[in-house]
C-alpha positions as CSV (number, residue, x, y, z in Angstrom):
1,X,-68.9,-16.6,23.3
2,X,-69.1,-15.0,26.5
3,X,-71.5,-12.6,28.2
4,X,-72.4,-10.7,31.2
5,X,-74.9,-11.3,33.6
6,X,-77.4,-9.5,35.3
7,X,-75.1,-8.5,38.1
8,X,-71.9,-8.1,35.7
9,X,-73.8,-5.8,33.6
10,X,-74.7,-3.3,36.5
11,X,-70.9,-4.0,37.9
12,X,-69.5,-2.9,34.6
13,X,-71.9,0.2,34.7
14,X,-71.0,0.9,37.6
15,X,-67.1,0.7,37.2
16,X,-67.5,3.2,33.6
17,X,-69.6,5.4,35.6
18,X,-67.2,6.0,38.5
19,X,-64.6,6.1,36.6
20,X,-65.4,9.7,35.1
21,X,-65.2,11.1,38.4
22,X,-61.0,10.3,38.8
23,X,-59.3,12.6,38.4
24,X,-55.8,11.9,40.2
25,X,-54.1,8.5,41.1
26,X,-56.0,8.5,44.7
27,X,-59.5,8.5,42.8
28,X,-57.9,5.6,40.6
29,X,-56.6,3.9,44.0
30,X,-60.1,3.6,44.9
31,X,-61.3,2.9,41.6
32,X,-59.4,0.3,41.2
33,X,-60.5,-1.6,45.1
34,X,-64.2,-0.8,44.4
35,X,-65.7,-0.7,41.1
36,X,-63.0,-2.5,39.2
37,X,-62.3,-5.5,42.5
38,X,-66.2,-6.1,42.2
39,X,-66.0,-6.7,38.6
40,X,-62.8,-8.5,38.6
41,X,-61.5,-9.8,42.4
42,X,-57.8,-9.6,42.0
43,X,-54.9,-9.0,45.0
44,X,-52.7,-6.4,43.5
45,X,-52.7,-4.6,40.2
46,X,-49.5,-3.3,38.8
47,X,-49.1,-1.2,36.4
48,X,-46.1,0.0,33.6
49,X,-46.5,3.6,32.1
50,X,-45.1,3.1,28.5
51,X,-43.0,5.8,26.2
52,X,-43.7,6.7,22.8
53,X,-40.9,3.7,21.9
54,X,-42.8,1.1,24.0
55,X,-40.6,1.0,27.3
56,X,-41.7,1.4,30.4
57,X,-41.1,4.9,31.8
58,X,-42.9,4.3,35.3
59,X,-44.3,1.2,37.6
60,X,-46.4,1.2,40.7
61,X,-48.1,-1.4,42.2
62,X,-51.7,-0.3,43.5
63,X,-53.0,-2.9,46.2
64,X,-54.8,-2.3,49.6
65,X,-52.2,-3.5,51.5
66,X,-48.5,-2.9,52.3
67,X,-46.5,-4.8,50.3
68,X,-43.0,-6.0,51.8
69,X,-40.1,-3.9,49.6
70,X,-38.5,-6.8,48.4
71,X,-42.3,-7.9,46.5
72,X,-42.5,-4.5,45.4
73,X,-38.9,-4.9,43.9
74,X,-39.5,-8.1,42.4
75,X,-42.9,-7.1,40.6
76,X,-42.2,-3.4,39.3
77,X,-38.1,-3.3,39.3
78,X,-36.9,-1.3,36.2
79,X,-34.5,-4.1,34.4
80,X,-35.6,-7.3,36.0
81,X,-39.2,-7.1,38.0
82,X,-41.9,-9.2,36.6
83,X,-43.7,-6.5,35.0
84,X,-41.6,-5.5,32.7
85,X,-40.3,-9.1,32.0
86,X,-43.6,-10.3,31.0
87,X,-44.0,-7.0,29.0
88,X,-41.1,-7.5,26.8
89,X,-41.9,-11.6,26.7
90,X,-45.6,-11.2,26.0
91,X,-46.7,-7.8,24.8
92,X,-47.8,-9.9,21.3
93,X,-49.9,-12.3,23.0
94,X,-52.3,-10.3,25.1
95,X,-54.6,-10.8,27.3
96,X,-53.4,-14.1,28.9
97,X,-53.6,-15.6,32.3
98,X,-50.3,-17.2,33.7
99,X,-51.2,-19.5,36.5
100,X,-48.3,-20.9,39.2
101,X,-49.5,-24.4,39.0
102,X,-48.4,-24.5,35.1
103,X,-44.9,-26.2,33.9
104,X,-42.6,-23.1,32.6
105,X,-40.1,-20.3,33.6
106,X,-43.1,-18.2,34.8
107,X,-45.0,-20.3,36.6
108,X,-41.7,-21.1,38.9
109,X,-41.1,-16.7,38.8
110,X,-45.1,-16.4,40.2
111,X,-44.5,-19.9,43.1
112,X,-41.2,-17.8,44.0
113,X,-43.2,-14.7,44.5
114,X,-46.4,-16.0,46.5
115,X,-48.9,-15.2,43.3
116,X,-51.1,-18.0,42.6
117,X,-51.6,-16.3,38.6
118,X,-51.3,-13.0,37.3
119,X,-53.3,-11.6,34.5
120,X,-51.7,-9.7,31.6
121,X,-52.9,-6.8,29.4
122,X,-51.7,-3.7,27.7
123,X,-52.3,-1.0,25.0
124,X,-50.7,2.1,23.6
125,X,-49.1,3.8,26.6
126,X,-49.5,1.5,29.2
127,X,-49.5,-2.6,30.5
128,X,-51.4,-4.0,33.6
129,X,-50.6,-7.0,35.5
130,X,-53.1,-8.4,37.6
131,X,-52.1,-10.8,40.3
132,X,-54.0,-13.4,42.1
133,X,-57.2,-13.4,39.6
134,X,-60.6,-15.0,41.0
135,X,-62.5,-17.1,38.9
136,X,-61.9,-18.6,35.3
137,X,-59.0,-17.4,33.7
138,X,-60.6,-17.4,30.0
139,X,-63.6,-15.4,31.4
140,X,-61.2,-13.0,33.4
141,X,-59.1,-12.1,30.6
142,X,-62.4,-11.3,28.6
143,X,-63.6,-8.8,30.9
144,X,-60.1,-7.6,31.4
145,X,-59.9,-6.9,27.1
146,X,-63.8,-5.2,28.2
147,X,-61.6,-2.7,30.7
148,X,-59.0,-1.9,29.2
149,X,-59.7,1.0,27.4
150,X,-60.9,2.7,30.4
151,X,-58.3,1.2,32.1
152,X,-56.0,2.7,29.7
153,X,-57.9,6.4,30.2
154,X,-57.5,6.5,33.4
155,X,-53.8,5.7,33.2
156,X,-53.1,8.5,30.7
157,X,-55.4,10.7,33.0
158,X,-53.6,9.7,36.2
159,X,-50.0,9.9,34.4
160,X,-49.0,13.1,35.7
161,X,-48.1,12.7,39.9
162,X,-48.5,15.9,42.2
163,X,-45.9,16.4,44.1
164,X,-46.3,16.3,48.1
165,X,-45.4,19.7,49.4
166,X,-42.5,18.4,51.5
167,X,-41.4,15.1,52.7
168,X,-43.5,13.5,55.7
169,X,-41.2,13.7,58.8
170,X,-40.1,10.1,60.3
171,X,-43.4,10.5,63.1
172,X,-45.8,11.4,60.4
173,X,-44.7,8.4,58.5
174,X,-44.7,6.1,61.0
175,X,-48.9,7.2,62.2
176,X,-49.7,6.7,58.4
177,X,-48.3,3.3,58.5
178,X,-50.9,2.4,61.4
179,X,-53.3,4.4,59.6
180,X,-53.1,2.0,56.5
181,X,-53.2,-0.6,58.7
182,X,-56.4,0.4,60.2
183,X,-55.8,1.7,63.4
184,X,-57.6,4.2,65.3
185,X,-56.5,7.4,66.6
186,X,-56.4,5.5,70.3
187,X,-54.7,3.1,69.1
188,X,-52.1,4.7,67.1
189,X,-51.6,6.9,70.1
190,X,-51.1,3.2,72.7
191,X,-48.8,1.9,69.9
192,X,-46.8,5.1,70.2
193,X,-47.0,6.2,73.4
194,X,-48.5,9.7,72.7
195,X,-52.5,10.8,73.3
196,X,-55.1,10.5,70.5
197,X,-54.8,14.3,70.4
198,X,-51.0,13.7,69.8
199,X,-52.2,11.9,66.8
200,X,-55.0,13.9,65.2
201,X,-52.6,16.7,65.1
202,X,-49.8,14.8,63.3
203,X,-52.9,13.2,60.9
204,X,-53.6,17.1,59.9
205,X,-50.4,18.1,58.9
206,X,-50.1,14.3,57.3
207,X,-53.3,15.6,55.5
208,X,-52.1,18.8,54.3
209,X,-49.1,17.9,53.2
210,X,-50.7,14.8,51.1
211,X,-52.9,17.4,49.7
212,X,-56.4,15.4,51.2
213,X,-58.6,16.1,53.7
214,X,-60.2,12.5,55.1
215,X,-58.6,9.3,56.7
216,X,-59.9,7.0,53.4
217,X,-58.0,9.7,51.0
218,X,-54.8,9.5,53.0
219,X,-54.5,5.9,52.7
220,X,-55.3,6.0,49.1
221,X,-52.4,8.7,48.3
222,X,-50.0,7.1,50.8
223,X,-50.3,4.4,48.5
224,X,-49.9,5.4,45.1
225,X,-47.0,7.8,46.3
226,X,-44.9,5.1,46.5
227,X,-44.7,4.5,42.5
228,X,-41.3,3.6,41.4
229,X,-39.9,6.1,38.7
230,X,-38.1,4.1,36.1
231,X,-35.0,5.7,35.0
């Protein structure tokens, strides 16, 4: 029988705490890479919106780095990404970790894609997929099967996207890409060949049209914009 320790306990307090103060997918962005990494380190979570029949209606993958398109195909595609594969092959037998160095047709899928495991859960309305798991897999999934109910709260909360209030033009897309990855206003500007004052302005109407109002809240709803509609 497992349970916490000292430092899990507050972690987990922590993560059921901050959780009640998302209230759109940004706030679950950074949900998910603080209170919920510290609980339970993991590279990328993806994540399958589920219709009254069971079938995935949405996908996104929610990570703090920019995935390559081709991994974002392969993990949250609508008829043969890894999400929904494992969903349909394993929806009765969750949670479970499926590890890379394992014999079997999904431990050759995870090896193609780079993922040393990925951790599987789900509920009424919604699956997860953790990928890249630190620590012991049986002890992993128990905390994940602790989660999940908030996990599944703040999916339902989260479900509904706003839309942005117009498309960002090819420049504004191209500073928030050196924004995610880190870059300064200088050094957006020597990257582009424009001034830092070039690049605030662009960041402000990158801001309004996001609907946020700091550098940290950009990144986050840069990133879960990018969720993949299944039709």
């Amino acid at each position: 029988m497992h349970t916490l320790s000292r430092s899990e306990q507050e972690y987990l307090t922590h993560a059921l705490e901050a959780a009640l103060q998302v209230q759109d997918r940004a706030g679950f962005f950074l949900w998910s890479q603080g209170p919920l990494q510290a609980l339970l380190p993991h590279r990328l979570l993806v994540w399958l919106q589920l219709g009254p029949d069971g079938n995935p209606q949405a996908a996104e993958c929610v990570h703090s780095e920019v995935l390559p398109a081709a991994l974002r195909r392969a993990l949250a595609d609508p008829e043969a990404g890894l999400a929904v594969r494992l969903l349909r092959q394993r929806g009765s037998q969750l949670p479970q970790l499926l590890q890379a160095d394992v014999d079997g047709a999904d431990a050759a899928a995870l090896g193609m894609l780079g993922l040393r495991n990925v951790l599987v859960h789900g509920g009424s309305g919604s699956f997860f997929l953790l990928c890249d798991v630190a620590g012991d897999g049986e002890r992993c999934a128990w905390l994940l099967r602790l989660l999940m109910p908030q996990l599944h709260w703040l999916a339902q909360c989260c479900a509904a996207r706003p839309a942005l209030a117009r498309p960002l033009s090819a420049r504004e897309a191209e500073i928030l890409h050196w924004l995610r990855e880190g870059k300064s206003n200088s050094e957006i500007g020597m990257i582009l060949g424009i001034s830092a004052m070039t690049v605030k302005n662009h960041l402000q109407r990158v801001y309004r049209v996001l609907g946020v109002s700091t550098r940290a809240h950009a990144v986050a709803r840069s990133f879960v914009s990018n969720c993949r509609t299944l039709q």
